[in-house]
C-alpha positions as CSV (number, residue, x, y, z in Angstrom):
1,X,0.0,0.0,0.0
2,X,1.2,3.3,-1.3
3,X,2.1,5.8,1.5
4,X,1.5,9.4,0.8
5,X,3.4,12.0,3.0
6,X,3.0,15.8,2.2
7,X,5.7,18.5,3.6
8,X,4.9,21.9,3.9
9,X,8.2,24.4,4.5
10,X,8.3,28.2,4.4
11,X,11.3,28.4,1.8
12,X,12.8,25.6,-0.2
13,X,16.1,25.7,-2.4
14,X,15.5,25.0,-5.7
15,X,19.3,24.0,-6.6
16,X,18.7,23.9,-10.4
17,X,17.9,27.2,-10.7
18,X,20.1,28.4,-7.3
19,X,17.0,29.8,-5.8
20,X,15.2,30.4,-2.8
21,X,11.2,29.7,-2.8
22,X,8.0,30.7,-0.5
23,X,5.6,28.0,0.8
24,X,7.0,24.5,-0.8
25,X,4.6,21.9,-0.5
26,X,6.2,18.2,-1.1
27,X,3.9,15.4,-1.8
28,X,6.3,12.1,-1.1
29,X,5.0,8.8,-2.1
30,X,6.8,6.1,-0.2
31,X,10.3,6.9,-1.9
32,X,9.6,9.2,-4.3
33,X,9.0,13.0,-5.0
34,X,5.6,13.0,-6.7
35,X,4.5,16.6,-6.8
36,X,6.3,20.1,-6.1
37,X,3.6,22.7,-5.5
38,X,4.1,26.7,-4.0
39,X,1.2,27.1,-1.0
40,X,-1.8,25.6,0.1
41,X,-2.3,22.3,-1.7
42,X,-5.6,22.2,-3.4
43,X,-6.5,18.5,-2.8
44,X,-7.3,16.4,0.2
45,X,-6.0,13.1,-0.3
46,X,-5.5,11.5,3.3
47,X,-1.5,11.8,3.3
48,X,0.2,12.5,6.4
49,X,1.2,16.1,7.3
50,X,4.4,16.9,8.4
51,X,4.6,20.8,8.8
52,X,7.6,23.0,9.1
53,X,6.7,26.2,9.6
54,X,9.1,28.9,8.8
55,X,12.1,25.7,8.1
56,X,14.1,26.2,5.0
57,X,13.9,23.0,2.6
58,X,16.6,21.6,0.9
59,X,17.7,18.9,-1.3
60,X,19.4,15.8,0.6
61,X,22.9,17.0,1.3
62,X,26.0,14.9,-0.8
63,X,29.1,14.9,1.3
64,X,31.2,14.6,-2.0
65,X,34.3,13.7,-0.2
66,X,34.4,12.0,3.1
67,X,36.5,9.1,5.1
68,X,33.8,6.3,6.0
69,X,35.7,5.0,9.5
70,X,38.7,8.2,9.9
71,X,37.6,9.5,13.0
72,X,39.0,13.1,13.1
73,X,37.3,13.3,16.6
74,X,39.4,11.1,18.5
75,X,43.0,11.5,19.5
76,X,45.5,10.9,16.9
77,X,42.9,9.6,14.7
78,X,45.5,8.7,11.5
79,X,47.3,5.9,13.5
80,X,43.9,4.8,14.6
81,X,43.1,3.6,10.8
82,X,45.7,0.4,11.5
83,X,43.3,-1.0,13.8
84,X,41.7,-4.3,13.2
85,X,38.7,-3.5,10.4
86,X,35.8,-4.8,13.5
87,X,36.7,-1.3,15.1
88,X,36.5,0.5,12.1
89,X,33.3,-0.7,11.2
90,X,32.0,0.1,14.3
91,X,33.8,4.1,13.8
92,X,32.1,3.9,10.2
93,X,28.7,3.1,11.6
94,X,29.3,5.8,14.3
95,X,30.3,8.3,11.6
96,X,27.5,7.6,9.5
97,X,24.9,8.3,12.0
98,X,26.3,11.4,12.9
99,X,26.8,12.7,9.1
100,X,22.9,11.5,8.8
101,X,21.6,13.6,11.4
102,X,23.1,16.7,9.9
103,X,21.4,16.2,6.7
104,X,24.0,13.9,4.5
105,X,22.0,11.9,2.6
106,X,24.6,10.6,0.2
107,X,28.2,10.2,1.3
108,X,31.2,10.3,-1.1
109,X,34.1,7.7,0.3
110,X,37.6,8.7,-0.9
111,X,39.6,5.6,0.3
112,X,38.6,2.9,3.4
113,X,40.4,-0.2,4.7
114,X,40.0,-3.7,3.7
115,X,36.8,-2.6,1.9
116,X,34.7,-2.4,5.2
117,X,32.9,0.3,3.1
118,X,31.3,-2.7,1.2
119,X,29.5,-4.3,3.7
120,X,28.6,-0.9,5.5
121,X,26.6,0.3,2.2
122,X,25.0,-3.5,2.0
123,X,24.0,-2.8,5.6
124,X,22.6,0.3,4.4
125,X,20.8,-0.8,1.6
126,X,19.4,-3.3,3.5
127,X,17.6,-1.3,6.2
128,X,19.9,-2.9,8.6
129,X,21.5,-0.3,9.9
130,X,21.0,4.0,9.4
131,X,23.4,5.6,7.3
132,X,24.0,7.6,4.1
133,X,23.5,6.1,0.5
134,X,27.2,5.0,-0.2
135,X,29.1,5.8,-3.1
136,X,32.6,4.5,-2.3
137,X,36.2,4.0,-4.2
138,X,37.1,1.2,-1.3
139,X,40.6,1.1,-1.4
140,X,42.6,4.1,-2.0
141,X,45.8,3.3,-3.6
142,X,49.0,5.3,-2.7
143,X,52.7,4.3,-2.6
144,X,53.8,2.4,0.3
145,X,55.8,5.5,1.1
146,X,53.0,8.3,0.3
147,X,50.8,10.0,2.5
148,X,47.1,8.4,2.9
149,X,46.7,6.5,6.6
150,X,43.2,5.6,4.6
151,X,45.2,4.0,1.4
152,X,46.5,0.9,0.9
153,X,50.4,0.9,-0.7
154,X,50.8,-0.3,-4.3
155,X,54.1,0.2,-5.9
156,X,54.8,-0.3,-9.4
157,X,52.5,0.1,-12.3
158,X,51.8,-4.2,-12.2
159,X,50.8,-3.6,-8.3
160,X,48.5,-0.5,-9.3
161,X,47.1,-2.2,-12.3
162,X,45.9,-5.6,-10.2
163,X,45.2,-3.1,-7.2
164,X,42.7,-1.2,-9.5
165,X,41.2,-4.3,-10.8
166,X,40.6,-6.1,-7.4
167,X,38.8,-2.6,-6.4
168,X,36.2,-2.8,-9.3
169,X,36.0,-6.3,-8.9
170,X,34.5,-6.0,-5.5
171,X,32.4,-3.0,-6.4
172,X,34.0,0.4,-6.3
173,X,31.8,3.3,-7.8
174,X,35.0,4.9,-9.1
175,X,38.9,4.7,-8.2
176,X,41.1,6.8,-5.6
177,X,44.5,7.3,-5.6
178,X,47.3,9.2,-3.8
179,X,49.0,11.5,-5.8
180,X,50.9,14.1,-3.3
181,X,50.5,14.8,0.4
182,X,48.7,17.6,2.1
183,X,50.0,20.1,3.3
184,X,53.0,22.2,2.1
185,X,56.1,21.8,4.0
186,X,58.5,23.7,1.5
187,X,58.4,25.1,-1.6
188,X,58.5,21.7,-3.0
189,X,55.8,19.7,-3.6
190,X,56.7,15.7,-3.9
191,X,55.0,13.8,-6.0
192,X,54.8,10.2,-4.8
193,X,53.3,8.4,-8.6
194,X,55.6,7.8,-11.5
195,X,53.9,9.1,-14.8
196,X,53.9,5.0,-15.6
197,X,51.4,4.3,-12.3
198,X,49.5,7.1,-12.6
199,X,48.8,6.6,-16.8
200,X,48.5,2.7,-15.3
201,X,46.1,3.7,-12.6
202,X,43.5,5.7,-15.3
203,X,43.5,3.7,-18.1
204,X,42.5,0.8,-16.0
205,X,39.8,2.7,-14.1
206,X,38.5,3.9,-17.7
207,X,38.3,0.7,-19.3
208,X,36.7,-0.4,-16.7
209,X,34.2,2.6,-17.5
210,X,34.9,4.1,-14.0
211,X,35.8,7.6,-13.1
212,X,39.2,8.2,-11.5
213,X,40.0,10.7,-8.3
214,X,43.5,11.5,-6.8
215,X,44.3,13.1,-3.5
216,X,46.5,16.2,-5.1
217,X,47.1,19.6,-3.4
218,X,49.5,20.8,-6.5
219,X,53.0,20.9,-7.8
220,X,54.1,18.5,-10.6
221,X,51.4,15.9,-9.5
222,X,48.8,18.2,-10.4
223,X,50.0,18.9,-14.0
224,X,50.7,15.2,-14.3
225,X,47.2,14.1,-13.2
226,X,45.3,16.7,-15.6
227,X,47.8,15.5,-18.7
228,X,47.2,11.5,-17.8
229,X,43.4,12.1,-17.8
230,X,42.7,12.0,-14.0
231,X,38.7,12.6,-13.9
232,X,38.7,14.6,-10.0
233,X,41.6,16.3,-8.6
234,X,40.5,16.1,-4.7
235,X,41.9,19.3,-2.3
236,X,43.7,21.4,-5.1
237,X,45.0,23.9,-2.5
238,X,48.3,25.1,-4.2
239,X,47.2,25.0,-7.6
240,X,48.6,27.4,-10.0
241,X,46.4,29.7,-12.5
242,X,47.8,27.4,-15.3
243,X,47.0,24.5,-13.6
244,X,43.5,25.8,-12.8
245,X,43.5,26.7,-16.5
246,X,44.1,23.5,-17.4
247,X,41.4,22.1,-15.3
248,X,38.9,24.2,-17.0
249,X,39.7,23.2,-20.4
250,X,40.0,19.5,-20.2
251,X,36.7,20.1,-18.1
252,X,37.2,18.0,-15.4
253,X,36.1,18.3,-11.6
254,X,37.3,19.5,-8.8
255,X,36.6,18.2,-5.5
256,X,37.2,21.4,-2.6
257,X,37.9,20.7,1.0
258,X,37.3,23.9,2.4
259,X,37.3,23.8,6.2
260,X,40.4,21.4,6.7
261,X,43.3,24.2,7.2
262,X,40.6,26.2,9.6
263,X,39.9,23.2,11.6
264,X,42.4,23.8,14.6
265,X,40.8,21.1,16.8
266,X,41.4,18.7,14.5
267,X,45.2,19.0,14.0
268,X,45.7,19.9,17.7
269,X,44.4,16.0,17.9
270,X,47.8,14.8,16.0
271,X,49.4,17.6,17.5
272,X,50.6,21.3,17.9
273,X,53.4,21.2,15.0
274,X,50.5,20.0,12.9
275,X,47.9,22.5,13.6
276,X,50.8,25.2,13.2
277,X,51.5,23.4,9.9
278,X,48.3,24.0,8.7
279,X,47.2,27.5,10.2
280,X,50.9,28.6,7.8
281,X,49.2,27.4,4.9
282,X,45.7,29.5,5.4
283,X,46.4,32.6,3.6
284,X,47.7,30.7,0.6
285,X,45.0,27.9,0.4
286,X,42.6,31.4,1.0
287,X,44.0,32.8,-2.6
288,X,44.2,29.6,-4.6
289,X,40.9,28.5,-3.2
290,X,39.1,31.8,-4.7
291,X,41.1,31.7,-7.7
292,X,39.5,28.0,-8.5
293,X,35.6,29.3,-7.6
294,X,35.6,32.4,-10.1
295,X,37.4,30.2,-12.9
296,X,34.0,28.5,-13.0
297,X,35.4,24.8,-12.6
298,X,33.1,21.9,-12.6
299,X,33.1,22.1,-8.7
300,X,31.6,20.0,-5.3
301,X,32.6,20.2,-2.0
302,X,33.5,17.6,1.3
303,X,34.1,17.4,4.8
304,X,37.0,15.0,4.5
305,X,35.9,13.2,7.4
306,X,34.4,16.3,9.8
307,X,31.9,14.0,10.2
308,X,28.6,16.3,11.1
309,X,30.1,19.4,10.1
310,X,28.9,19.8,6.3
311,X,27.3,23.1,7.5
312,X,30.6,24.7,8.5
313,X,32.3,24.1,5.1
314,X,29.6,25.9,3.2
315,X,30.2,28.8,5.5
316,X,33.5,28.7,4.8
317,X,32.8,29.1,1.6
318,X,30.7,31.9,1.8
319,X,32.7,33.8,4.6
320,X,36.2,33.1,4.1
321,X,36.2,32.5,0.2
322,X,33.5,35.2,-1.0
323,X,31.4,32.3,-3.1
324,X,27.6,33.0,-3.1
325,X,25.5,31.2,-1.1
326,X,23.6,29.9,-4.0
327,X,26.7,28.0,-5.7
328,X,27.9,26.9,-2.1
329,X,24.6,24.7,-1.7
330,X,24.8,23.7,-5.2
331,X,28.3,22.4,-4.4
332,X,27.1,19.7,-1.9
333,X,23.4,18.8,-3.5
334,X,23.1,18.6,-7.9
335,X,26.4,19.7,-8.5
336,X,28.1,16.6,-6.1
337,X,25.1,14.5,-7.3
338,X,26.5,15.2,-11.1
339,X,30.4,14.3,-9.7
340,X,28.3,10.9,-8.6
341,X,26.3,10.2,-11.4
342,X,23.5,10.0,-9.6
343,X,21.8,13.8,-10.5
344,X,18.9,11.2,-12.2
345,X,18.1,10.4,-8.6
346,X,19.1,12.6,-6.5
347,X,20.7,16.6,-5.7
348,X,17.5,18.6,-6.2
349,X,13.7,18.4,-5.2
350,X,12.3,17.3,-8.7
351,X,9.5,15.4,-9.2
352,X,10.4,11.6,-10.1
353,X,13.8,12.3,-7.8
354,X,14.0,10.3,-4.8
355,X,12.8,11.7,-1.7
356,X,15.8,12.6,0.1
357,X,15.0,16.0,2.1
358,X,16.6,18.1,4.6
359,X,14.9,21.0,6.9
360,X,17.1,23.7,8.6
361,X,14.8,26.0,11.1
362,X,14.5,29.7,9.6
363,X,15.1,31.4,6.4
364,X,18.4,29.9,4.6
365,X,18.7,32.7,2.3
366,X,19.4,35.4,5.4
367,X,21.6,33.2,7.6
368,X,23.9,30.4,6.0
369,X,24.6,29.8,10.0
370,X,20.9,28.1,9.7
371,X,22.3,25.3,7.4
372,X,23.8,23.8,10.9
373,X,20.2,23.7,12.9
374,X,19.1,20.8,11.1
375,X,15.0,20.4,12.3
376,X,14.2,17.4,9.6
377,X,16.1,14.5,7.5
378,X,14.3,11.9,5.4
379,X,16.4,9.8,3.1
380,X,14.5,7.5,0.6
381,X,11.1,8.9,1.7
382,X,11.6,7.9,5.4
383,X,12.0,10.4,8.2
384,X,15.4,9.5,10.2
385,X,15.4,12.5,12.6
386,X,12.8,15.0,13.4
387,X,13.8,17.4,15.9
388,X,11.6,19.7,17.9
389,X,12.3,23.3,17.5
390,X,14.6,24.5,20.2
């Protein structure tokens, strides 16, 4: 039996157009978005009523690059990722929850362990436990001497070629690797891929008809990636205006990161030097960061790993980097649901969509501090958290 919900909201964000609208009235039908209407509906039909006076609707939020069972939270969470996959399943299923409750719907995965991130997002899909719909590149691949505590070390273009395989074999959505590391240290950038593993890397991913990310602040790796046909450069901090030049020609994506060198609670957890290593970096990151948004990039945004914190990366992005507030939300709803292939399904509330939905108390449009005071999330047509006004 068909079950018929109907929302009514005071504003909803139409992230198509990158607009703000009066009086949205949702009719849901168990998973599915079956009518978009502006105020009072005309019909009585017997669906439930769930009213959110004055709330600001928006599509379900795509965390378009995030760490599954990296627990920033916890004291020095990078060594933590050697422990035995049971514990990280148990972090992943912890992360999850908390990423649902702020409105993440869909969660990108740049790079898990022993491809726990499979049988999390069967879990998922099974009803079996709450979480975010999964899209996942499992392994990340790096060389055994490269940065990533999420990756898994490859070296050679053989080992990257059978690493990339194994990956798709056991159902990645696309393929990660490690290119650089992330933060700058020195003027120098390393670059931890030969051109041979990197070429290896992407032309076994696009065979394979999958897209291919790399971890990549800048420096030689960056140039390298765009001229080897890398499909996402992830971070980007230190890119150069020729690099972003580049990016915008061969039209590929760029994945930004924007809260990770403002986040001093989370380096303080590996460490003073680290947090000072990042805070150094700000005012660069600041510049090249602006330079990518107004060179009109094919563009999405993550938390990488701020598990909960979505809201505070799309004020970033409107405080600290002067983007609108429009092309901010864009960035994590039909803008990361493009980067997923999934804009079909999901990233904006269109009729036929699937009902994922998030409610943030006020008007959105005068506030973007509202995006963190998450009052509603349904996923899939069913309501995981409703909270009271507070």
């Amino acid at each position: 039996m068909a079950q018929l919900v109907r929302i009514k909201a005071g504003y909803l964000f139409d992230s198509v157009a990158g607009a703000f609208r009066r009086n949205p009235v949702i009719t849901v039908e168990n998973d599915t978005i079956m009518d978009v209407s502006f105020g009072e509906p005309a019909r009585q039909d017997g669906a439930d009523v769930i009213s959110l006076d004055g709330c600001t609707l928006l599509p379900g939020l795509i965390d378009a690059h995030n760490h599954l069972s990296l627990s920033p939270q916890l004291p020095n969470h990078a060594q933590l990722m050697l422990d035995p996959d049971a514990v990280l399943t148990i972090r992943g299923i912890v992360n999850m929850k908390t990423d649902l409750r702020a409105g993440v719907t869909t969660s990108r995965y740049l790079g898990e362990k022993n491809f726990v991130d499979l049988h999390l997002r069967d879990a998922v899909e099974s009803g079996l436990i709450e979480g975010p719909r999964i899209v996942t590149s499992t392994r990340g691949i790096k060389a055994s001497h490269a940065h990533g505590f999420v990756g898994t070390g490859c070296d050679g273009a053989e080992a990257i070629r059978v690493a990339v395989r194994e990956n798709i074999r056991r159902g990645a959505d696309f393929i990660k690797i490690f290119v650089t590391g992330t933060s700058r240290r020195a003027e120098f950038l390393p670059c931890y891929l030969s051109r041979e593993e990197l070429g290896t890397a992407v032309d076994e991913a696009h065979r394979a008809g999958k897209k291919i990310a790399a971890h990549c602040i800048g420096g030689e790796g960056l140039t390298n990636c765009i001229q080897e046909g890398v499909d996402v450069i992830e971070h980007a901090y230190f890119a150069t205006d020729e690099q972003i030049e580049m990016l915008v020609k061969e039209k590929r994506w760029v994945v930004l990161t924007p809260r990770i060198f403002f986040n001093d609670a989370r380096w303080r957890m590996l460490g003073e030097d680290v947090a000072a290593e990042f805070r150094n970096n700000r005012e660069e990151v600041t510049e090249r960061y602006k330079a990518i948004l107004q060179s009109g990039v094919a563009m999405a945004v993550g938390t990488d790993a701020c598990h909960g914190e979505i809201a505070e990366d799309v004020f970033l992005m409107v405080s600290a980097f002067g983007e609108s507030l429009a092309r901010s939300l864009q960035a994590i709803t039909i803008n990361a649901a493009k980067l997923c292939e999934l804009d079909h399904q999901i990233g904006s509330i269109t009729v036929g969509k699937k009902a994922d939905l998030v409610a943030v108390s006020g008007d959105l449009e005068d506030d973007v501090r509202r995006l963190g005071s998450t009052r509603m999330v349904m996923k899939d047509g069913i309501v995981h958290h409703h909270f009271s006004e507070a």
